[in-house]
DRENDO-1510 file (C-alpha; in Angstrom, 1 decimal, always signed):
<recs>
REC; n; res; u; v; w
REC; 1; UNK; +90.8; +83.5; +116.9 .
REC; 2; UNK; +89.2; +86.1; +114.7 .
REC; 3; UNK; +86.8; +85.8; +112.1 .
REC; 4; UNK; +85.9; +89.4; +110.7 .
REC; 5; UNK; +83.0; +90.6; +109.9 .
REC; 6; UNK; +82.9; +93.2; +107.2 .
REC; 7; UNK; +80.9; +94.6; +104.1 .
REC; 8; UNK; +82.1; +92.2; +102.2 .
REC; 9; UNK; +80.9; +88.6; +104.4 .
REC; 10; UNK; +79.1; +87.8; +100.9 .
REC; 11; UNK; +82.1; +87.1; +99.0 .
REC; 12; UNK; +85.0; +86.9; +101.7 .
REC; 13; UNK; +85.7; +84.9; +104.6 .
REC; 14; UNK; +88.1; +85.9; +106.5 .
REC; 15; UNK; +89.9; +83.9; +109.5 .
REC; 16; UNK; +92.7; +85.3; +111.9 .
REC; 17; UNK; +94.3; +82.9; +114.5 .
REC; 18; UNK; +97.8; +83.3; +116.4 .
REC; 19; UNK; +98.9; +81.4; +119.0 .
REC; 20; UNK; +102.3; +81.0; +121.4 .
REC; 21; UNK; +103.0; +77.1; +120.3 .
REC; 22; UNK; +104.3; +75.1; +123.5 .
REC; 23; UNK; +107.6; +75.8; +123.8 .
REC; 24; UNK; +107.3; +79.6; +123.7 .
REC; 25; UNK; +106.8; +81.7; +126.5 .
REC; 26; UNK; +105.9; +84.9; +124.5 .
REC; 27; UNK; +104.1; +85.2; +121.3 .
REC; 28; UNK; +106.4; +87.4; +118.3 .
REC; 29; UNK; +104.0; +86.9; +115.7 .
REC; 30; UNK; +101.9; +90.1; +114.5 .
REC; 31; UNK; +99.1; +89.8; +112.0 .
REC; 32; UNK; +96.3; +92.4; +110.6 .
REC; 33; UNK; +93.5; +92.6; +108.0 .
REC; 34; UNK; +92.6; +95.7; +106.8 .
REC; 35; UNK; +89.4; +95.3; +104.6 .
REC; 36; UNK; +88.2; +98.1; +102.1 .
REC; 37; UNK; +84.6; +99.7; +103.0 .
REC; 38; UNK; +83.3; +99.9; +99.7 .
REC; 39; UNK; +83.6; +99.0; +95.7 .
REC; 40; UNK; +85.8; +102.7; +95.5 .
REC; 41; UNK; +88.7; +101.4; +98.1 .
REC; 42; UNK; +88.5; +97.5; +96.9 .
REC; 43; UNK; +89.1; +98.9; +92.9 .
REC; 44; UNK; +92.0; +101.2; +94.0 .
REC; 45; UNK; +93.6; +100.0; +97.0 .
REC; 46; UNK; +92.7; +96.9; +97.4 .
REC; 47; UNK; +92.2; +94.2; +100.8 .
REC; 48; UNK; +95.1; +93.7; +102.4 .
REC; 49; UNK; +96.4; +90.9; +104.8 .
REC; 50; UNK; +99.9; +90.5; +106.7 .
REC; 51; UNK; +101.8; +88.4; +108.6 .
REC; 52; UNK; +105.2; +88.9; +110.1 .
REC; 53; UNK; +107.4; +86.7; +112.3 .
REC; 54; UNK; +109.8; +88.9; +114.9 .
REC; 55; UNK; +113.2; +87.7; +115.7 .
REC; 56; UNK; +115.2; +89.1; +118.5 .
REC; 57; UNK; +115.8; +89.0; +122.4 .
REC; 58; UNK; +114.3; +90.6; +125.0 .
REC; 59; UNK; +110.8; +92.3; +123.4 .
REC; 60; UNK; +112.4; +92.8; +120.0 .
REC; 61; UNK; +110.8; +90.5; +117.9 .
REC; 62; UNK; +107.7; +91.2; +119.0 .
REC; 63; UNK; +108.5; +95.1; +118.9 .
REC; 64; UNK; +109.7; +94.4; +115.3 .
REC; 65; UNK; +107.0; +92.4; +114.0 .
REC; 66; UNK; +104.1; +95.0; +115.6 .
REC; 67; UNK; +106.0; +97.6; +114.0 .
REC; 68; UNK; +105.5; +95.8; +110.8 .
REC; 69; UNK; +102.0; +95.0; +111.0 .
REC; 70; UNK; +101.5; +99.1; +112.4 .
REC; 71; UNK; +104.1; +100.7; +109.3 .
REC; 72; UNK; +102.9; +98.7; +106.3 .
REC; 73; UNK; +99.0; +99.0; +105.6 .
REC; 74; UNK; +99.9; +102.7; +107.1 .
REC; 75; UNK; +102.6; +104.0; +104.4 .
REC; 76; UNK; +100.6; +101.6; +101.5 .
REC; 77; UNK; +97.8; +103.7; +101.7 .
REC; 78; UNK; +99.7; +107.1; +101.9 .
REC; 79; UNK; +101.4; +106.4; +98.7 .
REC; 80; UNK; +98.5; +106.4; +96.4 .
REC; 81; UNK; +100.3; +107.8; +93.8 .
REC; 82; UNK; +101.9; +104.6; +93.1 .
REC; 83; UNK; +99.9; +101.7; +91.7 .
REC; 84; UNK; +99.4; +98.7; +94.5 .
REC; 85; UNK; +102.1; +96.4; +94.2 .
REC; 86; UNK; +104.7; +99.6; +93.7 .
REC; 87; UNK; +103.2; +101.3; +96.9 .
REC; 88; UNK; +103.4; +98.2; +98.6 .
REC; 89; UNK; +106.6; +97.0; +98.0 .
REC; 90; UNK; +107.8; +100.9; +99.2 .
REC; 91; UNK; +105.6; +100.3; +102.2 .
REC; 92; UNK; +107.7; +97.3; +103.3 .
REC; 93; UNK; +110.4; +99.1; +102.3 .
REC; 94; UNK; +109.7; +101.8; +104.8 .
REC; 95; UNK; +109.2; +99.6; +107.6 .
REC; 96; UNK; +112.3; +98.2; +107.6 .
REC; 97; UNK; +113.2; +101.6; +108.2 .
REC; 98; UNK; +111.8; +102.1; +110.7 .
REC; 99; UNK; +112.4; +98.9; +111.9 .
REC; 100; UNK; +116.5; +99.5; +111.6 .
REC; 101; UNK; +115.9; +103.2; +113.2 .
REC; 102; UNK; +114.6; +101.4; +116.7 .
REC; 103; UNK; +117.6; +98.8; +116.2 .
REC; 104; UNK; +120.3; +101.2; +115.5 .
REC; 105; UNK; +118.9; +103.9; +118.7 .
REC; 106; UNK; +118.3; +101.0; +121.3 .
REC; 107; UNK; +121.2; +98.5; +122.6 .
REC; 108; UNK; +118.3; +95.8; +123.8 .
REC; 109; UNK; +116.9; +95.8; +120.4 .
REC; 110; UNK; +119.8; +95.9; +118.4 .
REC; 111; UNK; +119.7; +93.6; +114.8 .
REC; 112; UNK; +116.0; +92.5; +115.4 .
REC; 113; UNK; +114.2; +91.7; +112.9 .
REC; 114; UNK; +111.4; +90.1; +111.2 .
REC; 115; UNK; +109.8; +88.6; +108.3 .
REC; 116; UNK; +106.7; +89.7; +106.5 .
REC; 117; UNK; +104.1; +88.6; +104.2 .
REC; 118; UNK; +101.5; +90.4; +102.6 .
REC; 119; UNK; +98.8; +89.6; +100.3 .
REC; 120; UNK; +96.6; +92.3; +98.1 .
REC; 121; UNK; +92.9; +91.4; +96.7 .
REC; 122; UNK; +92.7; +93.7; +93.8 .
REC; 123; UNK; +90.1; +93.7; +90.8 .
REC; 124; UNK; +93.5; +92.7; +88.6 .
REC; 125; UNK; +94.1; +89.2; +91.3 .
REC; 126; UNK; +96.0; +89.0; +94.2 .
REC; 127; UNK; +99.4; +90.4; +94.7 .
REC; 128; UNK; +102.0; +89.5; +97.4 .
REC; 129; UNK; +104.6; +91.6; +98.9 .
REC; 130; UNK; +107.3; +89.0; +100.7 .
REC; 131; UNK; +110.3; +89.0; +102.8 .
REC; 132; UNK; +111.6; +85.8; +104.9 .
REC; 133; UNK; +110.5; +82.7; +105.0 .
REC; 134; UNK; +106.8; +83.2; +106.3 .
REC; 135; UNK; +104.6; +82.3; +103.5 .
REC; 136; UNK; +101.8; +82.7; +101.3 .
REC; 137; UNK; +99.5; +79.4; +99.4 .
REC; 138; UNK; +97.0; +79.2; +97.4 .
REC; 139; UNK; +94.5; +76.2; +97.1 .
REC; 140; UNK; +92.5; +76.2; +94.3 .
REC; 141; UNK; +90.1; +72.7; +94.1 .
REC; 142; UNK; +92.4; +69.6; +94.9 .
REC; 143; UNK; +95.7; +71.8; +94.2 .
REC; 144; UNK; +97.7; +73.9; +96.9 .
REC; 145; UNK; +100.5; +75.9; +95.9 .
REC; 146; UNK; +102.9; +78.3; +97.3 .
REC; 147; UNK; +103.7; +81.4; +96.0 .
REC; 148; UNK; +106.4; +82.8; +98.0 .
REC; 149; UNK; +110.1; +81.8; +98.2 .
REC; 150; UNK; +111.5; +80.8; +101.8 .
REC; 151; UNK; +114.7; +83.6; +101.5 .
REC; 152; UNK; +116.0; +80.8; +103.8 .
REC; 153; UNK; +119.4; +79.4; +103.3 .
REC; 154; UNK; +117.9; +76.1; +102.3 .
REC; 155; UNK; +115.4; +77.4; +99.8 .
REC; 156; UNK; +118.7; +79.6; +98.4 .
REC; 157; UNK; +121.0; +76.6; +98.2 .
REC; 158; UNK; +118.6; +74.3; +95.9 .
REC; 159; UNK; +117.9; +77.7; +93.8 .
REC; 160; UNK; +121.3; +77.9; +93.6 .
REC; 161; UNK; +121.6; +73.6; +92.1 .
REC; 162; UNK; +123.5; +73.0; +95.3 .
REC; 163; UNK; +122.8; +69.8; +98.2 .
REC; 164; UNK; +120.8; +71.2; +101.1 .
REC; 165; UNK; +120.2; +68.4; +103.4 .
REC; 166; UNK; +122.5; +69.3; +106.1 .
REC; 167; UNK; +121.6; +72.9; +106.2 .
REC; 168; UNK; +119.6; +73.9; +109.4 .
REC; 169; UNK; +116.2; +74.7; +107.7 .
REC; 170; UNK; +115.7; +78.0; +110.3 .
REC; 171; UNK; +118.5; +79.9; +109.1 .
REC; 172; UNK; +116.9; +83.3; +107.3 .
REC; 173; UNK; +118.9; +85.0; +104.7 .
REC; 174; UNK; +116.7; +88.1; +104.3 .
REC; 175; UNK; +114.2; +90.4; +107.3 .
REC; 176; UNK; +113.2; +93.5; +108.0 .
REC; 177; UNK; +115.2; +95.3; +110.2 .
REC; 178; UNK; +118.8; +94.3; +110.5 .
REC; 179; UNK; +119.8; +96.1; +107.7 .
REC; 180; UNK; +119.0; +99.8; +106.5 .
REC; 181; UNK; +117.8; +98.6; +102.9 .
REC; 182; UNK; +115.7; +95.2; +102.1 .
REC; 183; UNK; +115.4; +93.5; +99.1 .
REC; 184; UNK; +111.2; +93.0; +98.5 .
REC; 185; UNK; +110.2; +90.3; +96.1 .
REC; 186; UNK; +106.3; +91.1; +94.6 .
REC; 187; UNK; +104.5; +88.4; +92.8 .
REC; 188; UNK; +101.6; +88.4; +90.9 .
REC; 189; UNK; +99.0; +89.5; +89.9 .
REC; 190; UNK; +97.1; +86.0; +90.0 .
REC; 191; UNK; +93.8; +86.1; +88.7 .
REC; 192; UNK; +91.5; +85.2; +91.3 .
REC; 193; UNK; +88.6; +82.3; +90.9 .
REC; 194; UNK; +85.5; +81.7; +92.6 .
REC; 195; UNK; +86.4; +79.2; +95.3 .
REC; 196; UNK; +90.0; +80.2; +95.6 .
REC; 197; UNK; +91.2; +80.0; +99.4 .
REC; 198; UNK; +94.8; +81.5; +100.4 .
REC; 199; UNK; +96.8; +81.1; +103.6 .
REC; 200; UNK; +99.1; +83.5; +105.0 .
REC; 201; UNK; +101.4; +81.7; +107.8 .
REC; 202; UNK; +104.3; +82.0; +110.2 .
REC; 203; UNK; +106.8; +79.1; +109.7 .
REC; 204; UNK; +105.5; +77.7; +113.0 .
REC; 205; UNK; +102.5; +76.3; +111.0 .
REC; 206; UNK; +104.8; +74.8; +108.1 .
REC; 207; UNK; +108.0; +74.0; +110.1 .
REC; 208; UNK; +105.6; +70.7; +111.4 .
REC; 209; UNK; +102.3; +70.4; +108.8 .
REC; 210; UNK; +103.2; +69.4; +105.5 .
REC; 211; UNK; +102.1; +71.0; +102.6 .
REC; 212; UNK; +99.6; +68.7; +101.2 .
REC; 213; UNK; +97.6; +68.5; +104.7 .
REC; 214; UNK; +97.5; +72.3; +104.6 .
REC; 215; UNK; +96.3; +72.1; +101.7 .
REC; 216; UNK; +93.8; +69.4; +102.9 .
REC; 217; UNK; +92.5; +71.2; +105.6 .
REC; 218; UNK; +91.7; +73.9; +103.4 .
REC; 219; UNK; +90.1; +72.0; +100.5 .
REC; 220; UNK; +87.7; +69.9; +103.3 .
REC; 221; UNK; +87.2; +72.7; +106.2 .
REC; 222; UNK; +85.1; +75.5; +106.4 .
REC; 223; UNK; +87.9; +78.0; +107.0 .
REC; 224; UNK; +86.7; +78.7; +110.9 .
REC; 225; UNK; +87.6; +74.8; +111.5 .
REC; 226; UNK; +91.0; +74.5; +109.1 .
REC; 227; UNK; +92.5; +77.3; +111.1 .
REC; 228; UNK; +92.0; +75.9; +114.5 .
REC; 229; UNK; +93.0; +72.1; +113.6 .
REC; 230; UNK; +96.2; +73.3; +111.6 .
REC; 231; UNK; +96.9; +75.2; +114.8 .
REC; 232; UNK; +96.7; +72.2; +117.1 .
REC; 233; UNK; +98.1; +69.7; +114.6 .
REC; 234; UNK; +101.1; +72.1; +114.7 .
REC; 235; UNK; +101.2; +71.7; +119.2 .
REC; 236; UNK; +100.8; +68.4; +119.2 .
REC; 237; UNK; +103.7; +67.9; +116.8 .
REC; 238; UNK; +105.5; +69.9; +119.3 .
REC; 239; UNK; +104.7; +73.3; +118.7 .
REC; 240; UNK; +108.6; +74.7; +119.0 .
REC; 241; UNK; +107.5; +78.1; +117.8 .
REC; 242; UNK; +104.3; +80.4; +117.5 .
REC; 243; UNK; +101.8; +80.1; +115.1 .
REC; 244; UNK; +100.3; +82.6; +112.9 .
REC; 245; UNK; +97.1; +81.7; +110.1 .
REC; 246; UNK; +95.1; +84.2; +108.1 .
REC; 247; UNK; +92.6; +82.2; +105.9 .
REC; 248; UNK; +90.7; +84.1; +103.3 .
REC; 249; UNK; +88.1; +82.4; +101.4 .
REC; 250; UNK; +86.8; +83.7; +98.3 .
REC; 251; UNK; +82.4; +82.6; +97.8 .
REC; 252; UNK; +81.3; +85.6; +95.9 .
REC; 253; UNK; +82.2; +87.0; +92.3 .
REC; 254; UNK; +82.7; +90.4; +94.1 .
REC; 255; UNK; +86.4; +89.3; +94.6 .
REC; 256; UNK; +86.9; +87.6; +91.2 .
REC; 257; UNK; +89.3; +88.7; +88.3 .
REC; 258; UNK; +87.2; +89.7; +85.4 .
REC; 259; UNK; +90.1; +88.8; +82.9 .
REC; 260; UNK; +88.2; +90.3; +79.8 .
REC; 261; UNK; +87.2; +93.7; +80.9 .
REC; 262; UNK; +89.7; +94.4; +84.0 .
REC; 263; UNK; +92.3; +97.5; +83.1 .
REC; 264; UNK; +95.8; +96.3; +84.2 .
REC; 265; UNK; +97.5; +98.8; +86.4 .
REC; 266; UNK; +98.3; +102.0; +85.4 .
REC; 267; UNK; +102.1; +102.4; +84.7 .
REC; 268; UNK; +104.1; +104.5; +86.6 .
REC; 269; UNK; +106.4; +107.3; +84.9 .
REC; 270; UNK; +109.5; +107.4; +86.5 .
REC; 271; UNK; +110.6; +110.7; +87.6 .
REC; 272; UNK; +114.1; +112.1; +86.7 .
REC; 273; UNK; +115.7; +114.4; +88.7 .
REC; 274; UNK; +116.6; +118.0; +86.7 .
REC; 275; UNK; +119.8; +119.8; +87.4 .
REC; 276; UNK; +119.5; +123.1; +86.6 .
REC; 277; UNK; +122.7; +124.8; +84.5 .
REC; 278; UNK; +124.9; +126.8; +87.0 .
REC; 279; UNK; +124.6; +130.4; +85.8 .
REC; 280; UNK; +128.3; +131.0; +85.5 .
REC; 281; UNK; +128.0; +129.7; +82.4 .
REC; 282; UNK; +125.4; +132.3; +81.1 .
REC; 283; UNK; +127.1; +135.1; +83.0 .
REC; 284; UNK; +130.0; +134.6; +81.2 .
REC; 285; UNK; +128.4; +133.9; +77.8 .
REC; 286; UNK; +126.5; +137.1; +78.3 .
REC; 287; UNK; +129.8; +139.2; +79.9 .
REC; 288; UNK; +131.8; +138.4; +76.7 .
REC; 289; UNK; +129.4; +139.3; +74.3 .
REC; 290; UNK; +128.7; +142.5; +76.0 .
REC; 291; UNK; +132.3; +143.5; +76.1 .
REC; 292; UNK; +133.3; +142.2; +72.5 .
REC; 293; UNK; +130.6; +144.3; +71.7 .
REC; 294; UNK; +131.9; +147.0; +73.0 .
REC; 295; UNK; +136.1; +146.5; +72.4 .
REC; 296; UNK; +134.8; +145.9; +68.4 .
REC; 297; UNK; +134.3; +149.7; +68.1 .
REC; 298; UNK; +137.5; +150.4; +69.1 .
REC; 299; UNK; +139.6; +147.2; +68.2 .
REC; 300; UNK; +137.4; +144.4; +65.7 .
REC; 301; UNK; +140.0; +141.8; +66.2 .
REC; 302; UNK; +139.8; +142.0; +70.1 .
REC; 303; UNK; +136.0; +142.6; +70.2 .
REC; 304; UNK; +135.4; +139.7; +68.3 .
REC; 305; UNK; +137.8; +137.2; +70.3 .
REC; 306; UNK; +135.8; +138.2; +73.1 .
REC; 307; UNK; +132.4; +137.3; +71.1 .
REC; 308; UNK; +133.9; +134.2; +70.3 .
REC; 309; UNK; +134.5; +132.9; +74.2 .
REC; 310; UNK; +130.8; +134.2; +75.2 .
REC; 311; UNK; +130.0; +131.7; +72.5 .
REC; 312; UNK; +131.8; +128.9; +73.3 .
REC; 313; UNK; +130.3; +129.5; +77.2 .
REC; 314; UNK; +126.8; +129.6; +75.7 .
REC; 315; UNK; +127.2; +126.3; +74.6 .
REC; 316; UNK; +128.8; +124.8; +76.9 .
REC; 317; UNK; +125.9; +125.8; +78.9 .
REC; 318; UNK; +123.3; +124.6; +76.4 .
REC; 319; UNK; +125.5; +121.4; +76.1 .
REC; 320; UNK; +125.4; +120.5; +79.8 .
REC; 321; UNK; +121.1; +121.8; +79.9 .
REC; 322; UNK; +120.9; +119.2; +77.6 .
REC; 323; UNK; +122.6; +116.5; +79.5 .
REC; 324; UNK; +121.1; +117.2; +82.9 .
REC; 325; UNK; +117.4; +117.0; +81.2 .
REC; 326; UNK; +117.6; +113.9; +79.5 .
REC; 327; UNK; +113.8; +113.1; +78.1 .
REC; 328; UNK; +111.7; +110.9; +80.6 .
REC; 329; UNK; +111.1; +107.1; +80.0 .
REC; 330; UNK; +108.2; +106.6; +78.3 .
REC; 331; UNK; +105.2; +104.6; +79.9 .
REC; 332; UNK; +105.1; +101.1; +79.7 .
REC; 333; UNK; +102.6; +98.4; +81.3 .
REC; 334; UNK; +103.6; +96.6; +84.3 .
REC; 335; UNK; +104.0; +93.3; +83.8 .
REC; 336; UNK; +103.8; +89.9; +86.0 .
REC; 337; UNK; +105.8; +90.1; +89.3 .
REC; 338; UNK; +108.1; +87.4; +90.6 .
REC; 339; UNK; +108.4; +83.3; +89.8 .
REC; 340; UNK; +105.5; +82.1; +92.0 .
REC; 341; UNK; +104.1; +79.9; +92.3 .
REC; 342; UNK; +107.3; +77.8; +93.5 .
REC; 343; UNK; +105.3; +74.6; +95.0 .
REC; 344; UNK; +102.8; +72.9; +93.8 .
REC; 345; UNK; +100.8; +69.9; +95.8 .
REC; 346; UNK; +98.0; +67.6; +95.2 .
REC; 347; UNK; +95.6; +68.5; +98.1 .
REC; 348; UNK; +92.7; +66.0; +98.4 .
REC; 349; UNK; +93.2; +63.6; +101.4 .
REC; 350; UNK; +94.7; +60.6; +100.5 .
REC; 351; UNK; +96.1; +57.2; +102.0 .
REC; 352; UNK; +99.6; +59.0; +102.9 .
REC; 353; UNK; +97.7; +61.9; +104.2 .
REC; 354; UNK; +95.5; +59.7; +106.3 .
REC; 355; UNK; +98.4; +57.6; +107.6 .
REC; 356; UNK; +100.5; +60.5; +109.1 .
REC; 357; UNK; +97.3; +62.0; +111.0 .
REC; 358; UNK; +96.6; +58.5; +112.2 .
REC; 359; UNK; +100.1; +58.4; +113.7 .
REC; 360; UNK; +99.8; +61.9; +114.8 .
REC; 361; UNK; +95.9; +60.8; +116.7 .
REC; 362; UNK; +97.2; +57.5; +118.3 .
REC; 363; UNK; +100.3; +58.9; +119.6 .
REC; 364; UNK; +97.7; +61.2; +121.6 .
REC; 365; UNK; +95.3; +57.9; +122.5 .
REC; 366; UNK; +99.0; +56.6; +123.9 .
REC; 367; UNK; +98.6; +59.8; +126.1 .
REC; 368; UNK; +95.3; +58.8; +127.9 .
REC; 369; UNK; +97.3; +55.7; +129.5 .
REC; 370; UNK; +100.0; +57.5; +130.8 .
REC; 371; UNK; +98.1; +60.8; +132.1 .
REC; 372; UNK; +96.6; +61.5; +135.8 .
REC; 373; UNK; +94.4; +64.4; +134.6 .
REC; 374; UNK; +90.9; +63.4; +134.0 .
REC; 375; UNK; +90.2; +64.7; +130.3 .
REC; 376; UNK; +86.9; +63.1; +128.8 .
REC; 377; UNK; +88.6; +60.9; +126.6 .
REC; 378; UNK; +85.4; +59.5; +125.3 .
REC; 379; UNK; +84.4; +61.6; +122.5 .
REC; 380; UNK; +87.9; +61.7; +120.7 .
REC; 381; UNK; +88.3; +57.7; +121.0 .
REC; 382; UNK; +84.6; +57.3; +119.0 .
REC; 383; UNK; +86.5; +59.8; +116.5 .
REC; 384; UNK; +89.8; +57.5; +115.8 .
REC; 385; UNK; +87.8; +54.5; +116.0 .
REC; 386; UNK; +85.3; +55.9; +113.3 .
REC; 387; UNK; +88.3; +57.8; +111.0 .
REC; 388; UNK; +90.3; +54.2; +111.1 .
REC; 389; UNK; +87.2; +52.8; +109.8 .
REC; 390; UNK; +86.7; +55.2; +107.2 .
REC; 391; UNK; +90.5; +54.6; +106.4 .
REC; 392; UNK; +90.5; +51.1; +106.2 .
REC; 393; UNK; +87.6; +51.4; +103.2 .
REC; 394; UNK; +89.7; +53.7; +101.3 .
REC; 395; UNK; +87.1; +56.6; +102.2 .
REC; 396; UNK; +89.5; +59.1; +102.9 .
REC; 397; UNK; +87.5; +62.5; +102.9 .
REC; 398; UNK; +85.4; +61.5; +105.4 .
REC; 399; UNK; +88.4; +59.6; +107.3 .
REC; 400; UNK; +90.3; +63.3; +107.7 .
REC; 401; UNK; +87.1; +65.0; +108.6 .
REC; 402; UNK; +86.5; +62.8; +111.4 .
REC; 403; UNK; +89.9; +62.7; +112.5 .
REC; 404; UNK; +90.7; +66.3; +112.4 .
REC; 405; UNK; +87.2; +66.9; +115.1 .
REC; 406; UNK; +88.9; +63.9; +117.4 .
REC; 407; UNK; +91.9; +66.0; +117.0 .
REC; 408; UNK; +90.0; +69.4; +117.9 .
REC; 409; UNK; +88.2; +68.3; +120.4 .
REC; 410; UNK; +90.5; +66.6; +122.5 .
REC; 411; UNK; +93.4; +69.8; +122.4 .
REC; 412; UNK; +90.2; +72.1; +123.2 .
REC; 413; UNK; +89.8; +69.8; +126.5 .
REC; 414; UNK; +93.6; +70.2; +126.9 .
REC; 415; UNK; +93.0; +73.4; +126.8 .
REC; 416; UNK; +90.5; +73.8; +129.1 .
REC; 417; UNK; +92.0; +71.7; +132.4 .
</recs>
């Protein structure tokens, strides 16, 4: 677990945690921050965040999800031409590239992959880049929402009007990698409040915590704590696959979207290629002329037939200049990316919130009569015993607080034997 220190601790808290889950032997997930030094990189570039989620045998996930994490936040800040969310989506772009290169060059790596989600903290909100079905939320007070779309074949089918119940929900229908182009979908910008926390995640964390006790964790937490008990709550659940969080906490104004004086972001002219005439047309224009010219002192009638085809070549020439320059697309302002958000949850801990942790807790107590390792089960029984009570009087805040420490505690002694 990482939590980052940088210039800008006074408005941003940043958390990075990965870890292998239980059934794993190797870790694939990748993750990096890359934090602006000053006011000048945060209003052009931006802060970015990224997680990806490699798929493959062998290495190749984890090659193809550290190639991610390595290509993106490199090629986003070469194209500073292009405004952020443009530059980003080409930077995702060009690592599937190079992604596919690797695949295409190396029989043990062949068709890995791997998903990627990105998020931007501009001055104009936050903007996500988004391929797979990692994923991006957003709690803001007792709401959590997501804000990308799982480009799973579930999340596709119920787009789509269509029953999805007996479709595996790990089936992928879009990485980086496998394929030599990738469809990127951008969202945003969303204005950014004071308060705001987002989540970036590998579906290890989602395949087994619900949306609403994400959420929970992140409205109740300090950020340091929510990461660490959403990774456990995922390994006790089973853990089938690594687990990836980046939390980032908004507490200063710094970071906030200024919706009355903010500029939106400069629009892009697109460039058209030109085609230059090819010069037969003006060496013939100019040929005929010079010889009708010429033939009209001795013959008018055959001098000025040869005038006539250096004037039909001229334009056809100045015809096909004209088509091969057509006039470049005016400037227009970018507008709103994408659909997001797509989910939206109520957030705040409440009795069915409470009773699935309970489960979740005394399906671990269950543990201390069966094991022969001598954990200190002491500290984590005064925590269900006091979260129950909590429960039982309807004071549910308290009763997830106190459950998710039990819960804490107990996998840091797992941990530790």
């Amino acid at each position: 677990m990482a939590e980052h220190q940088h210039p800008w601790t006074d408005c941003l808290t940043v958390i990075e945690i990965t870890d292998k889950g239980m059934r794993r032997a190797t870790n694939q997930d990748s993750s990096v921050v890359v934090i602006q030094d000053d006011d000048v990189g945060f209003s052009t570039r931006g802060h970015l965040f990224v997680v990806c989620d490699g798929m493959g045998a062998h290495a190749a996930g984890e090659l193809a999800s550290s190639d991610a994490v390595t290509h993106i936040p490199h090629h986003y800040l070469i194209f500073q031409d292009l405004t952020p969310p443009l530059a980003l989506r080409r930077a995702i772009e060009e690592a599937n590239h190079e992604i596919h290169r690797k695949g295409q060059v190396n029989p043990e790596f062949h068709n890995m992959g791997t998903t990627c989600s990105t998020l931007l903290l501009l001055p104009q909100g936050a903007v996500i880049g988004h391929v797979g079905d990692s994923r991006v939320y957003r709690r803001r007070e007792g709401i959590v929402e997501q804000l990308t779309f799982d480009h799973s074949l579930v999340w596709e089918m119920r787009a789509q009007g269509h029953e999805s119940d007996d479709i595996p929900s790990n089936v992928i229908t879009r990485s980086l990698g496998p394929n030599p182009d990738v469809q990127v979908d951008c969202e945003g910008p969303f204005p950014v409040q004071l308060g705001d926390t987002f989540l970036l995640c590998s579906d290890g964390l989602n395949g087994e915590v619900g949306d609403a006790e994400i959420g929970a964790a992140m409205a109740t937490l300090p950020p340091l704590e929510a990461s660490q008990f959403l990774v456990d709550l995922a390994n006790l659940r089973g853990g089938p696959d690594n687990i990836t969080i980046i939390i980032v906490q908004v507490i200063g104004d710094r970071i906030c979207t200024d919706t009355q004086t903010v500029a939106p972001f400069e629009s892009q002219q697109r460039k058209i290629k030109r085609t230059n005439t090819h010069p037969a047309y003006w060496i013939t224009a100019t040929a005929f002329a010079l010889a009708g010219l010429f033939l009209s002192l001795t013959n008018l009638i055959i001098g000025l037939c040869a005038v006539g085809i250096g004037a039909i070549a001229g334009l056809a020439g100045l015809i096909k200049s004209k088509q091969s320059n057509p006039p470049a697309e005016p400037t227009t302002t970018e507008g709103p990316l994408g659909k997001g958000p797509y989910t939206k949850e109520s957030c705040m801990p409440d009795k069915s919130i409470l009773e699935k942790l309970l489960t979740t807790a005394k399906q671990i107590h269950e543990i201390s009569q069966t094991s022969d390792k001598e954990y200190r089960w002491g500290p984590f029984d005064e925590h269900l015993v006091e979260g129950t009570e909590y429960f039982q009087q309807k004071q549910y805040l308290p009763a997830f607080q106190t459950l998710a420490k039990g819960i804490c505690y107990i996998m840091d002694e797992f941990r530790s034997k």
